[in-house]
BALOBA-1460 file (C-alpha; in Angstrom, 3 decimals):
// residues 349
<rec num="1" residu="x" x="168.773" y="84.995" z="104.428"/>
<rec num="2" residu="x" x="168.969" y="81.409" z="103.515"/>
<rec num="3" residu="x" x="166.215" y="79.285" z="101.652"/>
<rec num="4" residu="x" x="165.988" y="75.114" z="101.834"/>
<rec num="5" residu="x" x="163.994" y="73.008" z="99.983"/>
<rec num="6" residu="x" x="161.727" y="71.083" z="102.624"/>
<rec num="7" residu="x" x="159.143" y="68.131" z="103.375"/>
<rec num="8" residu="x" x="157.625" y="66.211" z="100.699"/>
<rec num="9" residu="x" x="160.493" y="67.029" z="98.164"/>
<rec num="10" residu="x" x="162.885" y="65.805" z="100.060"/>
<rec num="11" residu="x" x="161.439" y="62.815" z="100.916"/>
<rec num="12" residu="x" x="160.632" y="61.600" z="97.722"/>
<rec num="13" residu="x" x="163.958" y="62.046" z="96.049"/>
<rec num="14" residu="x" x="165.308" y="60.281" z="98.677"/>
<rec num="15" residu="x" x="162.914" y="57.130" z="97.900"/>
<rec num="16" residu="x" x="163.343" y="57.689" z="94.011"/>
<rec num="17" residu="x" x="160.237" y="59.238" z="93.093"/>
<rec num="18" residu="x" x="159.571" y="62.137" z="90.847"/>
<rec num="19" residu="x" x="158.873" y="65.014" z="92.513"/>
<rec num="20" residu="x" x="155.664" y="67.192" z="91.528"/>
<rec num="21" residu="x" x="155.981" y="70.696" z="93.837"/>
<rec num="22" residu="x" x="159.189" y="72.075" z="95.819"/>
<rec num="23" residu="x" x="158.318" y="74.097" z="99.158"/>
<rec num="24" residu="x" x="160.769" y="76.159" z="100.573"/>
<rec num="25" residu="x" x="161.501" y="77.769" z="104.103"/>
<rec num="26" residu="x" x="163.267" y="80.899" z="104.318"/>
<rec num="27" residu="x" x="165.220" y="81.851" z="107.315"/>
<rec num="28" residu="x" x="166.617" y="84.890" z="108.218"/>
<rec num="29" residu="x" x="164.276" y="87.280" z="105.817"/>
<rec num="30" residu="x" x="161.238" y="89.472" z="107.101"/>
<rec num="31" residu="x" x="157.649" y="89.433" z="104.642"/>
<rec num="32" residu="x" x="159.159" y="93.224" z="103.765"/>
<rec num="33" residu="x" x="162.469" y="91.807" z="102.519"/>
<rec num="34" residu="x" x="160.441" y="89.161" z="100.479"/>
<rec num="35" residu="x" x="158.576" y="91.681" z="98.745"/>
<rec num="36" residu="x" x="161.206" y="94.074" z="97.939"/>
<rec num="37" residu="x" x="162.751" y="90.625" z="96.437"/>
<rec num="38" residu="x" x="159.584" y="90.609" z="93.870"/>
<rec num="39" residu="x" x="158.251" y="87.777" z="96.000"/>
<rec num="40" residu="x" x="154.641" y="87.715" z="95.828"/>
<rec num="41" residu="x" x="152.688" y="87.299" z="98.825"/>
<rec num="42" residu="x" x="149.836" y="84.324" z="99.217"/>
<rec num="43" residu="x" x="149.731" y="83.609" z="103.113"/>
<rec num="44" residu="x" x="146.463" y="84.053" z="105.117"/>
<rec num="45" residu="x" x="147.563" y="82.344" z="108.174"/>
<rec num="46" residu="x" x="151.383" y="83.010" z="107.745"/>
<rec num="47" residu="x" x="153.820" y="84.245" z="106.053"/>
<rec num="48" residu="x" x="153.961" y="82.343" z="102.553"/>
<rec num="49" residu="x" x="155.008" y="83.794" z="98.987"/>
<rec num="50" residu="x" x="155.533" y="82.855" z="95.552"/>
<rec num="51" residu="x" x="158.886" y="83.194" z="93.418"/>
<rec num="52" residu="x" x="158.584" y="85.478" z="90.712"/>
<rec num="53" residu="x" x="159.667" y="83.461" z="87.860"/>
<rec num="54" residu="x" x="159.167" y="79.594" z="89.182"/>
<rec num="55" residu="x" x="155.790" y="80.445" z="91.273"/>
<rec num="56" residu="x" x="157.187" y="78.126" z="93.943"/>
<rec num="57" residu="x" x="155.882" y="78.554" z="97.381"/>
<rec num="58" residu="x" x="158.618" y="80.248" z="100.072"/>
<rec num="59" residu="x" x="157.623" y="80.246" z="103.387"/>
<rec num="60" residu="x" x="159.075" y="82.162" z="106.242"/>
<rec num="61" residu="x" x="160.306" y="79.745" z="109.010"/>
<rec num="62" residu="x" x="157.760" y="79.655" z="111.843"/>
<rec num="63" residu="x" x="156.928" y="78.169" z="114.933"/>
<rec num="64" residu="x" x="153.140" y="77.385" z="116.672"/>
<rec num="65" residu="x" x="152.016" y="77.955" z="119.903"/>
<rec num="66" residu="x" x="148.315" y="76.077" z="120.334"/>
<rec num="67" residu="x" x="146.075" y="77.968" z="121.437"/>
<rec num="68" residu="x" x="142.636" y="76.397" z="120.879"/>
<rec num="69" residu="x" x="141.002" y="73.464" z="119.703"/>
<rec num="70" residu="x" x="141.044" y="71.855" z="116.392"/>
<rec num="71" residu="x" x="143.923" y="72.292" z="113.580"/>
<rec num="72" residu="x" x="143.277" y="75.779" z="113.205"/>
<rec num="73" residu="x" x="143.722" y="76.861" z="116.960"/>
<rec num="74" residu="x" x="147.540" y="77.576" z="116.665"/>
<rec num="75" residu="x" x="149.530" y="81.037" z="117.261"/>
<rec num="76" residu="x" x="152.150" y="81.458" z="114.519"/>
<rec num="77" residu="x" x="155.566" y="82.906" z="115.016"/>
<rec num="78" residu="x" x="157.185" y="84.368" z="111.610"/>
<rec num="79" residu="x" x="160.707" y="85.928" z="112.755"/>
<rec num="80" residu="x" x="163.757" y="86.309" z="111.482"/>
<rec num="81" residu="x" x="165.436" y="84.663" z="114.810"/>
<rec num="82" residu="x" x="163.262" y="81.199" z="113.782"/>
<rec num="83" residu="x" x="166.045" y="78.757" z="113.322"/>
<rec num="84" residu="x" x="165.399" y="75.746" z="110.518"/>
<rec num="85" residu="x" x="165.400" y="73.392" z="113.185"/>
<rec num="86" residu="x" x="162.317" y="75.181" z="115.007"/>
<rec num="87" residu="x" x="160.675" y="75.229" z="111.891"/>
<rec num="88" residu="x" x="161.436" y="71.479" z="111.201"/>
<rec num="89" residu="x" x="160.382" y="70.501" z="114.482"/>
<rec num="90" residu="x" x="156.409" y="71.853" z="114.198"/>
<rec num="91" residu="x" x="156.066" y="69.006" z="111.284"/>
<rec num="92" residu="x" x="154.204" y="65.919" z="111.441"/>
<rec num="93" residu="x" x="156.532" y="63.256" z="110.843"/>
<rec num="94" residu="x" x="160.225" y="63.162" z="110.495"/>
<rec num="95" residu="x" x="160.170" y="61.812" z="107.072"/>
<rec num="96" residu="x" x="158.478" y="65.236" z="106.035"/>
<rec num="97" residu="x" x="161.321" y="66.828" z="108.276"/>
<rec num="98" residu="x" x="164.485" y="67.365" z="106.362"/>
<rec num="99" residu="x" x="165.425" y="69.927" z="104.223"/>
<rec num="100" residu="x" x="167.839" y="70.317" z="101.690"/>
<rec num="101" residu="x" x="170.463" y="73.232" z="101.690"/>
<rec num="102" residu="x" x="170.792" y="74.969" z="98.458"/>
<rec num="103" residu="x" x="174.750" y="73.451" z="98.905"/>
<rec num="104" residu="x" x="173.160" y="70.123" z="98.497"/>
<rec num="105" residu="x" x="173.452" y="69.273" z="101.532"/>
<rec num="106" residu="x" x="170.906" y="67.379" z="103.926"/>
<rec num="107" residu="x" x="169.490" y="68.425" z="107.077"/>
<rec num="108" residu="x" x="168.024" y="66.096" z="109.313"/>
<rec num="109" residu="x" x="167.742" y="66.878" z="112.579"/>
<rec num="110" residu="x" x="165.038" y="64.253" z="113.361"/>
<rec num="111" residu="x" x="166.253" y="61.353" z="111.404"/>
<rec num="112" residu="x" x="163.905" y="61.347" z="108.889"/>
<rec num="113" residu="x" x="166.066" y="59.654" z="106.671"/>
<rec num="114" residu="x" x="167.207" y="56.782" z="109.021"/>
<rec num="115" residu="x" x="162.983" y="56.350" z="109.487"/>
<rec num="116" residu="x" x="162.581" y="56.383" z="105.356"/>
<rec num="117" residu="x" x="165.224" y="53.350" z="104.969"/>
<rec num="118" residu="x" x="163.126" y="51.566" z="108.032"/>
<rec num="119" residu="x" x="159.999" y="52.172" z="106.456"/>
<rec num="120" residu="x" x="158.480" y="53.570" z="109.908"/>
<rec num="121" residu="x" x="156.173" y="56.545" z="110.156"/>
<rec num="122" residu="x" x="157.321" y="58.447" z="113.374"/>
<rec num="123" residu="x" x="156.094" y="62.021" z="114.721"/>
<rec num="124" residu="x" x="158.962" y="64.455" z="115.252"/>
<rec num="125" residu="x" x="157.627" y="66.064" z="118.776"/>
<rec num="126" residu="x" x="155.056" y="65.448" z="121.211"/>
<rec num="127" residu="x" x="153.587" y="68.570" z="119.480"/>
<rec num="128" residu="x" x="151.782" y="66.083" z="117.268"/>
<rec num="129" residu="x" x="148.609" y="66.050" z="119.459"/>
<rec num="130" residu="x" x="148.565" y="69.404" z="119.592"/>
<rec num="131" residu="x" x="146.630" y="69.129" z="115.860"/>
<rec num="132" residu="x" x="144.072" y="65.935" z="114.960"/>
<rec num="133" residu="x" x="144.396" y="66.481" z="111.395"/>
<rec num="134" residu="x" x="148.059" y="64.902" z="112.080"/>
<rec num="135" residu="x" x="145.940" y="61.374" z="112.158"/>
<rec num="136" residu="x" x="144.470" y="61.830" z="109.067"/>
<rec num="137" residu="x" x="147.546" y="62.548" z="107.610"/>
<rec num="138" residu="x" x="149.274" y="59.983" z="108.986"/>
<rec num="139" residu="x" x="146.702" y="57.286" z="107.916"/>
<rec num="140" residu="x" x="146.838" y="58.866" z="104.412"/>
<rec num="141" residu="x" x="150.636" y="58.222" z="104.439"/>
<rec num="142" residu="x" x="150.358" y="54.769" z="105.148"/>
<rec num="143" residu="x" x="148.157" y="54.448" z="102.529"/>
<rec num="144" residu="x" x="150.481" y="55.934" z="99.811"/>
<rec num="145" residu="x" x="153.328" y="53.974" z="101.422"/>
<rec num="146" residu="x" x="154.450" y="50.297" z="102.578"/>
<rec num="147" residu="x" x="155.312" y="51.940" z="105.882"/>
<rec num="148" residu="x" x="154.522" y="50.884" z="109.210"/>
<rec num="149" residu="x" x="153.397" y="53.683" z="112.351"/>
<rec num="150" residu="x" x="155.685" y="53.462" z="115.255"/>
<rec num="151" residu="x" x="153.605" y="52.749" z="118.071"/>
<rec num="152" residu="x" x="154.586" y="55.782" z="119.973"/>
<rec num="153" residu="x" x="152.797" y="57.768" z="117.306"/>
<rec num="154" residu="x" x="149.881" y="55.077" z="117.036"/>
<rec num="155" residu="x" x="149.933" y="55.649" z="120.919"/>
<rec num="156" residu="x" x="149.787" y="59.689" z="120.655"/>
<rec num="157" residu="x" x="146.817" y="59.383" z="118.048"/>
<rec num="158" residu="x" x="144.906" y="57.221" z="120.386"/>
<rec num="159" residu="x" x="145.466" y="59.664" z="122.957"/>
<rec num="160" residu="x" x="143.867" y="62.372" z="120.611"/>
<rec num="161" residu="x" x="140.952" y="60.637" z="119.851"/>
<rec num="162" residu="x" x="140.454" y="59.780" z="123.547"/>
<rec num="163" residu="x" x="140.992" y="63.523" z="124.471"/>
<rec num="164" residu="x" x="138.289" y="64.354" z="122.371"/>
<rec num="165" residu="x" x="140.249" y="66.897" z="120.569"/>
<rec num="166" residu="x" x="140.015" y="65.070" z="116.803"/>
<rec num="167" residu="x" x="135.717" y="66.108" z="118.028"/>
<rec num="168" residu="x" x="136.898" y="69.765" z="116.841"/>
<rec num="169" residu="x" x="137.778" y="68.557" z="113.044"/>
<rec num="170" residu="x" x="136.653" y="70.692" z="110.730"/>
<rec num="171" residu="x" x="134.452" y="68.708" z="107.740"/>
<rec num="172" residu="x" x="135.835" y="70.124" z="105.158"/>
<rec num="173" residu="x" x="139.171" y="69.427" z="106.034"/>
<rec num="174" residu="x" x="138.258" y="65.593" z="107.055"/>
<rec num="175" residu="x" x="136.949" y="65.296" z="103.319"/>
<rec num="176" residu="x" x="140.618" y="66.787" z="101.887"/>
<rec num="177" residu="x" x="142.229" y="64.229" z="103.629"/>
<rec num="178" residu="x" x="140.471" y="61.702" z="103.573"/>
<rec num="179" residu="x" x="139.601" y="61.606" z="99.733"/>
<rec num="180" residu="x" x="143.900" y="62.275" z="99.141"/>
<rec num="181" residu="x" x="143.966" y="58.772" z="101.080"/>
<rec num="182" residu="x" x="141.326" y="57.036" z="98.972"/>
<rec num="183" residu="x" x="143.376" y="57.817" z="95.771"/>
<rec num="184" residu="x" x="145.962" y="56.392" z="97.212"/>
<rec num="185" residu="x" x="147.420" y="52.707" z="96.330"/>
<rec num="186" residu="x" x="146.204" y="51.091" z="99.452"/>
<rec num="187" residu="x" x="143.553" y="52.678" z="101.030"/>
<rec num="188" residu="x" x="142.673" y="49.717" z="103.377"/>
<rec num="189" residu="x" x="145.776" y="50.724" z="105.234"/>
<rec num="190" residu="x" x="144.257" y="54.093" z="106.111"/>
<rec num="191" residu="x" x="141.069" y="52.538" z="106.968"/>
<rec num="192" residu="x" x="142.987" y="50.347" z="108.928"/>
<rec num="193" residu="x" x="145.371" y="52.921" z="110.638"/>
<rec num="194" residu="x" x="141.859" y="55.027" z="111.349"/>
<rec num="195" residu="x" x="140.574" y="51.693" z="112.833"/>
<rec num="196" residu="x" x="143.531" y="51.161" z="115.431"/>
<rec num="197" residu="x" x="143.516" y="54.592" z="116.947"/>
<rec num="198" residu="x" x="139.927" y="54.695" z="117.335"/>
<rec num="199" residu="x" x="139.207" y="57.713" z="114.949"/>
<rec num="200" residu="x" x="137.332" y="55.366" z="112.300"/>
<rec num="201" residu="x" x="134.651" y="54.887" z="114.786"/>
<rec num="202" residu="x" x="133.705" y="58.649" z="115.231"/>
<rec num="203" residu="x" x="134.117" y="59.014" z="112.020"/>
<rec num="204" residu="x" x="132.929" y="56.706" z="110.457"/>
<rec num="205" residu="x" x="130.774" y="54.457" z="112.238"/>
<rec num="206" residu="x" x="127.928" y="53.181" z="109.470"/>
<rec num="207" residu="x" x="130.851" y="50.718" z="107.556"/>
<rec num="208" residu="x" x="130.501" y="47.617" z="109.277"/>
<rec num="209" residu="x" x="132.879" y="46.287" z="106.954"/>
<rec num="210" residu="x" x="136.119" y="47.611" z="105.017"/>
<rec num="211" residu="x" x="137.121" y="46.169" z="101.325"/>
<rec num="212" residu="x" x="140.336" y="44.447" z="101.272"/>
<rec num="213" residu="x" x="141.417" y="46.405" z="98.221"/>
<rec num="214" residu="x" x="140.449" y="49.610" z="96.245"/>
<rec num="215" residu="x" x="141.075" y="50.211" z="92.185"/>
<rec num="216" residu="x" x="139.357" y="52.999" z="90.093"/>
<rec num="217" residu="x" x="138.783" y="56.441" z="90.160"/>
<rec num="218" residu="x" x="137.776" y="58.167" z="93.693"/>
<rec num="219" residu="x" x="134.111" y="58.189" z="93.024"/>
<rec num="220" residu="x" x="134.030" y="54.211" z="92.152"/>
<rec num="221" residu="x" x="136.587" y="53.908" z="95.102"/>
<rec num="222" residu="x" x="134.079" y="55.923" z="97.924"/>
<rec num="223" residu="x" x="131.183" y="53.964" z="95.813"/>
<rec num="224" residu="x" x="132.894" y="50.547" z="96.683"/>
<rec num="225" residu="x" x="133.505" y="51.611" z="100.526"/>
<rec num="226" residu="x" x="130.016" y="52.586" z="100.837"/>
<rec num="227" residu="x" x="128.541" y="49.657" z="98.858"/>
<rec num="228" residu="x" x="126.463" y="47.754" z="101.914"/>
<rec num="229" residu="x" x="125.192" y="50.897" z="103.357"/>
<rec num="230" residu="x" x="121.482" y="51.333" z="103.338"/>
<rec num="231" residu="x" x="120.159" y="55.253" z="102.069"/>
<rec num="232" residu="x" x="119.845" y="56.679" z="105.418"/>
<rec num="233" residu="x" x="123.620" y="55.291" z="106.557"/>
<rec num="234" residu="x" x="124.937" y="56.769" z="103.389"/>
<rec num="235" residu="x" x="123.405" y="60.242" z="103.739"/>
<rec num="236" residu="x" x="124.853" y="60.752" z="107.356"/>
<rec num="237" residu="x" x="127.917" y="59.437" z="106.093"/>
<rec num="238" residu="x" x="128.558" y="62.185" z="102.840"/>
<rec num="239" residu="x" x="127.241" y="64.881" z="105.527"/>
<rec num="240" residu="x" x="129.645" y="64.233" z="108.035"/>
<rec num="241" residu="x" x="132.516" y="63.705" z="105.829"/>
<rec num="242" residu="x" x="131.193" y="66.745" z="103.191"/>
<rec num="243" residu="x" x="131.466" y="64.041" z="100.555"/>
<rec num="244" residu="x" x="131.061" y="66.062" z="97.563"/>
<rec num="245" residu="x" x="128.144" y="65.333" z="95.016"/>
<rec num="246" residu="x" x="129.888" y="63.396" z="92.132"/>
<rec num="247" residu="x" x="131.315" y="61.120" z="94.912"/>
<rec num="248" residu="x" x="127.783" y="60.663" z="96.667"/>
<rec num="249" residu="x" x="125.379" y="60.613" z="93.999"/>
<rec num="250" residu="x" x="127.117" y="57.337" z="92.049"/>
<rec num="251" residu="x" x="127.085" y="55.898" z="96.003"/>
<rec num="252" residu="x" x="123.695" y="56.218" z="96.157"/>
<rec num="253" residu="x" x="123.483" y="54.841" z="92.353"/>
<rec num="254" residu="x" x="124.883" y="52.027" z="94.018"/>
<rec num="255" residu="x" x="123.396" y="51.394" z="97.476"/>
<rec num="256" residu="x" x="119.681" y="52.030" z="95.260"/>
<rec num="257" residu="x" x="120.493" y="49.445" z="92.236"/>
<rec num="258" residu="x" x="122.682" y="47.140" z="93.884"/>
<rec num="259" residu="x" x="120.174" y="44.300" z="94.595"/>
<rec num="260" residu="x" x="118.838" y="45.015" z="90.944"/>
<rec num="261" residu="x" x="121.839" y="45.075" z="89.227"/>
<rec num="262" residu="x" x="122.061" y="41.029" z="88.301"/>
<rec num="263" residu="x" x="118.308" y="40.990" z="87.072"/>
<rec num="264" residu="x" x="117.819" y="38.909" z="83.697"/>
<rec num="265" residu="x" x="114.091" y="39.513" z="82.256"/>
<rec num="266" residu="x" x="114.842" y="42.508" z="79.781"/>
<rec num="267" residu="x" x="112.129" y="44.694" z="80.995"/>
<rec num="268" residu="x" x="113.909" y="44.755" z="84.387"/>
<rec num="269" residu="x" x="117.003" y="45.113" z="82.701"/>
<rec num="270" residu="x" x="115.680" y="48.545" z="81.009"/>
<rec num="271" residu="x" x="114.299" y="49.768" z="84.203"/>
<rec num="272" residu="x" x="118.077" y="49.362" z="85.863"/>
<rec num="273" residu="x" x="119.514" y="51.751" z="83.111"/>
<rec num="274" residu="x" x="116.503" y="54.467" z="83.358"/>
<rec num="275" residu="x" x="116.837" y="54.580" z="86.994"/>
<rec num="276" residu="x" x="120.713" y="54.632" z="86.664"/>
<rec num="277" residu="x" x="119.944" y="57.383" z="84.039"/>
<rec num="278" residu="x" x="122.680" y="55.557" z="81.600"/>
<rec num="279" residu="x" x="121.183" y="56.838" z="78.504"/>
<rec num="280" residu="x" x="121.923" y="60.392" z="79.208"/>
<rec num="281" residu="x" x="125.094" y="59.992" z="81.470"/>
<rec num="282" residu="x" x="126.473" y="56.431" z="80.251"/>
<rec num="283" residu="x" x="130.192" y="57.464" z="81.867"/>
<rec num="284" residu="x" x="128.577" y="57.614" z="85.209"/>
<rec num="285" residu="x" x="126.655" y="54.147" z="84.498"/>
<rec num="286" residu="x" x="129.739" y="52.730" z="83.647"/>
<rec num="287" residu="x" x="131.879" y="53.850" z="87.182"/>
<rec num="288" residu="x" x="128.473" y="51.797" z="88.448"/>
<rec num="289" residu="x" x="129.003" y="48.832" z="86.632"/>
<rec num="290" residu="x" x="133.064" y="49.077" z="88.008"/>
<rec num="291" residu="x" x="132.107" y="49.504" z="91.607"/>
<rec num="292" residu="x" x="129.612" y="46.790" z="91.184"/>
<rec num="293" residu="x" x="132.768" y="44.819" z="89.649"/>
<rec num="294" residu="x" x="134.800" y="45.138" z="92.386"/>
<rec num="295" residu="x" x="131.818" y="44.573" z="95.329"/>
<rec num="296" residu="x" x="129.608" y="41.748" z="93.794"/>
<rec num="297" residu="x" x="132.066" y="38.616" z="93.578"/>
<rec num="298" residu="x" x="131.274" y="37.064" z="89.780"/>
<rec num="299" residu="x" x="129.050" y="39.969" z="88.277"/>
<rec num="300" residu="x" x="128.834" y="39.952" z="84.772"/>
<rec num="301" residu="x" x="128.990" y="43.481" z="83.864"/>
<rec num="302" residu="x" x="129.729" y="42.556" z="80.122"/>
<rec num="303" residu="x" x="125.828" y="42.179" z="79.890"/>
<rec num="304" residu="x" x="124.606" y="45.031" z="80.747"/>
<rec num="305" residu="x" x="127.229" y="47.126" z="79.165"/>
<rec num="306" residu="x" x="125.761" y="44.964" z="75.864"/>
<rec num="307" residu="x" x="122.237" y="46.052" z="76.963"/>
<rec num="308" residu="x" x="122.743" y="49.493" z="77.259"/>
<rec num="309" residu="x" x="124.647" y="49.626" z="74.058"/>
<rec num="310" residu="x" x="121.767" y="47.722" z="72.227"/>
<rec num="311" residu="x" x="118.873" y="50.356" z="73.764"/>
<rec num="312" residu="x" x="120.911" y="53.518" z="73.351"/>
<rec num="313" residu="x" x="121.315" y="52.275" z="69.654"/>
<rec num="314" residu="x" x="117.343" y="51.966" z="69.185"/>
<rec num="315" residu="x" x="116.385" y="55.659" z="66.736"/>
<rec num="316" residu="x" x="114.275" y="57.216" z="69.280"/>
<rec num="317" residu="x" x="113.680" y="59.912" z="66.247"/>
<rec num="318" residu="x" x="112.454" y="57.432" z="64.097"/>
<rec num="319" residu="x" x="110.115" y="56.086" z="66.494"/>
<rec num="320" residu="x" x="108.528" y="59.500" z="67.293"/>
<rec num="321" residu="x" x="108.172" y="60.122" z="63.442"/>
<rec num="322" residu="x" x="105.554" y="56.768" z="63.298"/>
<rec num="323" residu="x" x="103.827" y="57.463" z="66.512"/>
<rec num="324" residu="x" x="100.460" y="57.963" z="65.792"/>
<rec num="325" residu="x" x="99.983" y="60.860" z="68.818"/>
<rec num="326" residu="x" x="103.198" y="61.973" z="71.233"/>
<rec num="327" residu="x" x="101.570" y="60.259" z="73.766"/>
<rec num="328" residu="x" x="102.533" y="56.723" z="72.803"/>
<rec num="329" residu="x" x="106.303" y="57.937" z="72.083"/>
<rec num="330" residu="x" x="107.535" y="57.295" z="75.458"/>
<rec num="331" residu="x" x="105.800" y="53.579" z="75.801"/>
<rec num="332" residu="x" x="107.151" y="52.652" z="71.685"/>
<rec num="333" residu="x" x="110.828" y="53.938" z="72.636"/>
<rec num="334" residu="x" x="110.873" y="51.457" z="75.701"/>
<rec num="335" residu="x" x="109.244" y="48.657" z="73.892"/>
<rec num="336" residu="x" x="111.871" y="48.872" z="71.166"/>
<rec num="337" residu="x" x="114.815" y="49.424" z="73.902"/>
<rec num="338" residu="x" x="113.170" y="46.300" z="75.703"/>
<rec num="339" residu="x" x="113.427" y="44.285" z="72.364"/>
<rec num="340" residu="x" x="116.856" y="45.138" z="71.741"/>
<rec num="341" residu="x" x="117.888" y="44.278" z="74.958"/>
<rec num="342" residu="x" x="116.463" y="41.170" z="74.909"/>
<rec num="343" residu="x" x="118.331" y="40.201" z="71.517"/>
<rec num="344" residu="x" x="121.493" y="41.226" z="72.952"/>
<rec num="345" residu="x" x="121.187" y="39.326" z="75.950"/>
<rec num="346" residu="x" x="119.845" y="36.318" z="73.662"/>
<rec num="347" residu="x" x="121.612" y="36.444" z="70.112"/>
<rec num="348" residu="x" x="120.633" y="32.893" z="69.309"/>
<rec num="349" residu="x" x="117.225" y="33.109" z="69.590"/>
């Protein structure tokens, strides 16, 4: 039995970046030899188990067989007689193929490493189309690096997309990629990547148009992306891509109030933040105001931060203490928010 440290631990202490998780293959060992070890075992789809003291994940080497459609039609083969190199060869690409002996030493059947000092994202096997959420996760990669896809690989994702297998992504899965690329540092690049093998099309086919660069948390990120879609665009866009609710509802914020966003009369200005409901959730307002930064060349967001700060400062208990019936509450609060607004946005006068 003989364990390696593998994929993306590898890689990045070979570029110099800290490394968060350590994955592990195990060769020679059978799932009862792992548990008599006090290995604990996590695996629904193959043989995977955690250390007992680090809580590391250790995975018996495997190979796949496909055997349906989509990423999840594969046959797995857990063995004892599964070399490293068979399980190295089932990756995606052969930077996330090499492992590291617990001697230290490196083992790169692929050349992985020769492909991280040339800054080129290859696929290890023609295996690759054999799963579409390789294209995904290859887009996603050139997003987190300044790497460029060989165009044999580039080739072999076209040729999944034209096959119609990446048709048999699952949603969920789509979303899990896809949002790991958005947080990325360059998510044009996996736009871009998505764009040249044809999957950005199917998949997303409302953007017309893709921002030249992304800052921000995800939400204000997806916001940005989604910025010139209409209602209806955006709605078929979060179902197809499961786009969770945080992420969709400040979209729609956006695609709703972004033609509203630069009005000046202070009633208008107080109808913006009670539509954006900023009084009660001003964090969310504000992740409007930065995706409104970053898609509205010259908006002044500095003014309507001042105007919400000046209305959410009115005493709404004071004014329901003078109102002569409950009633007129709701009109006094939003004359008194309108006022204050308007001497924020005009100190001099």
């Amino acid at each position: 039995m003989k364990t390696y440290v593998v994929g993306g631990a590898v890689r990045d202490e070979l570029l110099g970046l800290p490394v968060k998780d350590r994955d592990h293959v195990v060769v020679g060992a059978t799932p009862e030899e792992m548990v008599r070890l006090g290995f604990k075992p996590v695996g629904k789809d193959f043989p995977v188990f955690l250390h007992p003291q680090t809580h590391e994940e250790y995975a018996l080497a495997r190979t796949e067989r496909k055997s349906g459609r989509g990423y999840k039609g594969f046959t797995v083969h857990a063995a004892p007689d599964v070399t490293l190199e068979d399980d190295l060869r089932r990756r995606d690409l052969t930077i996330n193929a090499i492992a590291r002996a617990e001697t230290g030493e490196l083992i790169d059947p692929f050349g992985g490493r020769r492909d991280l000092e040339h800054k080129i994202l290859r696929h290890v096997s023609e295996a690759f189309v054999e799963d579409p959420v390789r294209i995904l996760r290859v887009a996603r990669f050139a997003a987190r690096f300044p790497f460029r896809i060989a165009e044999e690989t580039m080739a072999l994702m076209r040729r999944i997309v034209d096959s119609g297998e990446a048709d048999a992504l699952v949603r969920e899965r789509v979303w899990q990629e896809f949002a790991r690329g958005l947080e990325e540092a360059h998510p044009e690049r996996m736009l871009e990547a998505l764009e040249r093998c044809g999957l950005r099309a199917r998949l997303l086919p409302e953007l017309a148009r893709v921002p030249a660069h992304f800052s921000g948390p995800r939400a204000v990120r997806f916001a940005h992306l989604c910025w010139e879609l209409d209602e209806a665009a955006l709605n078929a866009l979060g179902e197809r891509l499961r786009v969770p609710n945080d992420e969709k509802e400040l979209a729609l914020l956006g695609v709703r109030l972004k033609n509203l966003l630069n009005q000046s009369e202070p009633g208008q200005v107080l109808n913006v933040l009670k539509r954006a409901d900023a009084f009660r959730r001003p964090e969310r307002f504000a992740q409007l105001l930065e995706a409104a930064t970053l898609a509205l060349p010259g908006f002044d967001r500095a003014r309507l931060d001042k105007a919400l700060a000046a209305a959410a400062a009115v005493d709404a208990g004071e004014i329901a203490r003078r109102a002569s019936a409950p009633a007129t509450i709701s009109a006094l609060l939003d004359q008194a928010r309108e006022q204050a607004i308007r001497d924020s946005l005009n100190p001099a006068r």
